[in-house]
C-alpha positions as CSV (number, residue, x, y, z in Angstrom):
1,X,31.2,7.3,4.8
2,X,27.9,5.4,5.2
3,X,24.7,6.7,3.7
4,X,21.6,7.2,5.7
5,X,19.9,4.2,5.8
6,X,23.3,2.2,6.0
7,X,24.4,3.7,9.4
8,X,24.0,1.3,12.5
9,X,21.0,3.3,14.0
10,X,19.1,4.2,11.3
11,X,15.3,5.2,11.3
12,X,14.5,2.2,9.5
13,X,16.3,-0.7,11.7
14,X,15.1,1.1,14.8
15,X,11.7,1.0,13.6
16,X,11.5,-2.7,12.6
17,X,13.4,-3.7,16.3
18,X,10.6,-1.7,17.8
19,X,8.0,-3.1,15.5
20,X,8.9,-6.4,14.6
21,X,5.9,-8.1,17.1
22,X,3.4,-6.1,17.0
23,X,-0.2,-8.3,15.7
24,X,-2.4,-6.9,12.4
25,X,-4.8,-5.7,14.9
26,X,-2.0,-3.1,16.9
27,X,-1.2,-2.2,13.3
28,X,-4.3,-1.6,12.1
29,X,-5.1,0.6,15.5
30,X,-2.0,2.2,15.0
31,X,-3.1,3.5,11.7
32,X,-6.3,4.7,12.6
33,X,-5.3,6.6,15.5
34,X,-2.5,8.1,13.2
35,X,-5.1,9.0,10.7
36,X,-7.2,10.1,13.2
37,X,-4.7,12.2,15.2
38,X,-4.0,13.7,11.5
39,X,-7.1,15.0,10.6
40,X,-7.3,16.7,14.8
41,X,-4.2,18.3,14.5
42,X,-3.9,19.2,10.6
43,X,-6.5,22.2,10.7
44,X,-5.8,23.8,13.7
45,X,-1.8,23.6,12.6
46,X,-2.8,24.8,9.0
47,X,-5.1,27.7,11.0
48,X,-1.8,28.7,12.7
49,X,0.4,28.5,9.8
50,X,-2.0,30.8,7.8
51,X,-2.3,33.3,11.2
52,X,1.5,33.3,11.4
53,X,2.2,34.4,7.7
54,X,-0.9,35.7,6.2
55,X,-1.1,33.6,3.3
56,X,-3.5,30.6,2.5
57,X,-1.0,29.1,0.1
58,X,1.3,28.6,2.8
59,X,-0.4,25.5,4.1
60,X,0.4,24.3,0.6
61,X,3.6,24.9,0.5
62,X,4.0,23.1,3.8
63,X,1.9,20.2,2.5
64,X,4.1,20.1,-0.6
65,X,7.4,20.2,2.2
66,X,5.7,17.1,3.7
67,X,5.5,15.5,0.9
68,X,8.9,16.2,-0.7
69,X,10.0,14.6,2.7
70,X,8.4,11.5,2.9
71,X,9.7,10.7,-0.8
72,X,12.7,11.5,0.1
73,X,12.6,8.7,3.1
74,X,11.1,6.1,1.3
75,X,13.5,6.5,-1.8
76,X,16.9,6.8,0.4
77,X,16.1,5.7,4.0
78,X,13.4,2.8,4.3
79,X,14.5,-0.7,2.8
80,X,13.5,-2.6,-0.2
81,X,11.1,-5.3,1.1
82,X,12.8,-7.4,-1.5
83,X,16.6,-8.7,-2.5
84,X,17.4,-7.4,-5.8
85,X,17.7,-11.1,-6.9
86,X,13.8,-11.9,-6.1
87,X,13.0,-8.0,-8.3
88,X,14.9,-9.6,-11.3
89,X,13.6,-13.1,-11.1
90,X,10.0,-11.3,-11.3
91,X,10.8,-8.4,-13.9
92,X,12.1,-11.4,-15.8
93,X,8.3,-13.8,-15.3
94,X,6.8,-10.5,-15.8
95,X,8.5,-10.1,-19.1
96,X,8.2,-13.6,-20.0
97,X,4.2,-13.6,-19.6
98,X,3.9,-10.5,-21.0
99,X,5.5,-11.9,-24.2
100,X,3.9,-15.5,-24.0
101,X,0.3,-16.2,-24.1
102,X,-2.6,-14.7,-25.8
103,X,-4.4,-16.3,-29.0
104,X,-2.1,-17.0,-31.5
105,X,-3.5,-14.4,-34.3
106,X,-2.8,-11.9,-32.0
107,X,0.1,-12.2,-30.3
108,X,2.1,-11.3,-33.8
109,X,0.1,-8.4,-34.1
110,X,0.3,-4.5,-32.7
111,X,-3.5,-4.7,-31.2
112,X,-3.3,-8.2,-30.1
113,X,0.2,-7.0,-28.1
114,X,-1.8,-3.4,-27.0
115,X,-4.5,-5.5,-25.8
116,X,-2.2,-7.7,-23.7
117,X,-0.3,-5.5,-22.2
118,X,-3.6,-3.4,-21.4
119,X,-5.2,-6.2,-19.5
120,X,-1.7,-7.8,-17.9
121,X,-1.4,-3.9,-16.5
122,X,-5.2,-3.5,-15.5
123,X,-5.5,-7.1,-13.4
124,X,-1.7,-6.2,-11.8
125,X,-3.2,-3.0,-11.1
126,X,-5.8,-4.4,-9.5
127,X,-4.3,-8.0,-7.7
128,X,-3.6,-6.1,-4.2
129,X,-7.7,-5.7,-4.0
130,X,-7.8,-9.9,-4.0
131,X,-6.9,-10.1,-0.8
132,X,-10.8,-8.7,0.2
133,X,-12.3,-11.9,-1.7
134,X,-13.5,-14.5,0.6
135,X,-11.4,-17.5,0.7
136,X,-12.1,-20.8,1.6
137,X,-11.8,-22.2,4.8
138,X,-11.7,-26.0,5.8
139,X,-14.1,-26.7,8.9
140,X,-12.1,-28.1,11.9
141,X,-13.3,-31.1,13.4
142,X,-15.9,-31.7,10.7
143,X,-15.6,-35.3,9.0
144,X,-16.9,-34.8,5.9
145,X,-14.7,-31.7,3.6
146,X,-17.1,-29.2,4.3
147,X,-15.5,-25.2,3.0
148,X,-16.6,-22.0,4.1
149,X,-15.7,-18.7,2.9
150,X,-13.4,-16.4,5.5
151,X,-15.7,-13.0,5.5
152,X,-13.1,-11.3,7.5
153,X,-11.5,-9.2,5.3
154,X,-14.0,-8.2,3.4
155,X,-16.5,-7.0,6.1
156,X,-13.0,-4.9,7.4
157,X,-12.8,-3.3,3.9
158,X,-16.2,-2.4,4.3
159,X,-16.4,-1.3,7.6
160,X,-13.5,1.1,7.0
161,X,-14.8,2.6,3.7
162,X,-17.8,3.0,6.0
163,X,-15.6,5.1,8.5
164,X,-13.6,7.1,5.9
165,X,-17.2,8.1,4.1
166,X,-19.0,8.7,7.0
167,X,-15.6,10.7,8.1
168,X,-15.5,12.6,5.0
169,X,-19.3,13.7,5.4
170,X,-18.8,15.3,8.8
């Protein structure tokens, strides 16, 4: 018997075939009118749940449903992004910088090790957010090496907190 996401039409396959070309900018729309659509339809759903049963904590209970639902698709249905030979050849890097490095006083010590491990996690925590640094650009056609910075992302991660806050405030 197959499991769920290993069956021939399964929700994950389906959506990448339907998916697969679709440009950052379809995406991005994509999610906004999902997010938009979300916050339309959840009150007036969560008005009629409450009408319907008389209790507020039933909207909970149905948000807590969703949720219980949606971890149930990513753990079992949608697929790894990665082989599980390119997750062990970075668990083993990751172990192998975690135990390397740092002045050598510290790196026999408790506090040195504490203090490694502290910043390793806080700058892995935070690498996803590097992608909204400028980068640098070469100029086409220019002769000399003239750089500029790409702006791009950056004014999009600011233009959407924008949205959500101003969202938020309405």
């Amino acid at each position: 018997m197959n499991r769920i996401g290993q069956h021939p039409l399964s929700f994950s396959k389906v959506f990448f075939k339907l998916f697969v070309s679709v440009t950052r900018s379809q995406i991005l729309s994509l999610n906004m009118g999902l997010l938009f659509t979300g916050l339309a339809i959840g009150p007036a759903l969560g008005s009629l749940l409450i009408r319907s049963t008389g209790q507020t904590l039933s909207v909970f209970y149905a948000a807590t449903m969703c949720h219980v639902l949606y971890s149930f698709l990513v753990l079992f249905i949608l697929p790894e992004s990665i082989t599980k030979k390119q997750m062990d050849r970075a668990r083993s890097k990751y172990d192998t910088e975690l135990l390397t490095g740092g002045v050598e006083g510290e790196r026999d010590s408790l506090a040195g090790l504490f203090k490694r491990f502290i910043i390793k996690w806080f700058s892995a925590f935070l690498s996803p957010l590097s992608i909204f640094v400028p980068s640098q650009q070469q100029i086409d056609g220019s002769a000399s090496n003239h750089r500029r910075r790409d702006w791009n992302m950056t004014f999009l991660a600011v233009a959407y907190g924008f949205m959500l806050s101003v969202m938020v405030g309405l």
